[in-house]
N, C-alpha and C positions, 0 to 999 in steps of 0.2 A: 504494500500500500504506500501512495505517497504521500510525504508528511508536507503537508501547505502550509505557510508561513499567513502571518496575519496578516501581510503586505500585499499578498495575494488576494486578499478581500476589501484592501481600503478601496474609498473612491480619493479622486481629485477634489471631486464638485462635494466639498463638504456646505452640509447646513449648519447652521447656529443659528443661536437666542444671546438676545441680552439681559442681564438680570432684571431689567424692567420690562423685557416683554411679557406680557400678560398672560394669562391662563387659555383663555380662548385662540389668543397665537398661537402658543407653542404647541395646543391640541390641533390648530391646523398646519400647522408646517409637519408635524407627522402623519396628516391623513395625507395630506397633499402628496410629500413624496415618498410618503410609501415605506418610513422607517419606524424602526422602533426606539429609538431617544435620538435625542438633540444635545449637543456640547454649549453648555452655557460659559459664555465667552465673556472678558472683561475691553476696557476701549484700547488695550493694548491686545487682544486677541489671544489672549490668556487665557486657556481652558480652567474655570472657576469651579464647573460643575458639571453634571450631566441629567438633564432629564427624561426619562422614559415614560414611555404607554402609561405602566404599573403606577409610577408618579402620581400622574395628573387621577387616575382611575381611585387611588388611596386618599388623594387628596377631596377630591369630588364627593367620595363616598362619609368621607367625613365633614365633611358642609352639607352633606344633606340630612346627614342626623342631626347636625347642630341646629339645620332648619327651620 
């Protein structure tokens, strides 16, 4: 079998978020292209964080209890 490197799976065309992009953004820039998180980037392009699906899904799920 051959062993793939994760290089092998990056893209170029990376997405981002900025820490002020909003909930409803960053739920669309993952429906949009099609990923499962987003690199939260600072204004020097500084990976700060990352958020995923599960993120926003945990987060959601816990505003709507608080409801």
């Amino acid at each position: 079998m051959k062993h793939l490197k994760v290089g092998g799976l990056m893209t170029d065309d990376v997405v981002s978020a900025l820490p002020r992009t909003s909930f409803r953004d960053a739920a669309k820039l993952l429906a949009e292209h099609g990923i499962g998180g987003v690199p939260v980037v600072d204004a020097d392009d500084h990976v700060v964080d990352v958020v995923c699906a599960s993120d926003l899904l945990a987060h959601r799920a816990l505003t709507a209890r608080a409801g």
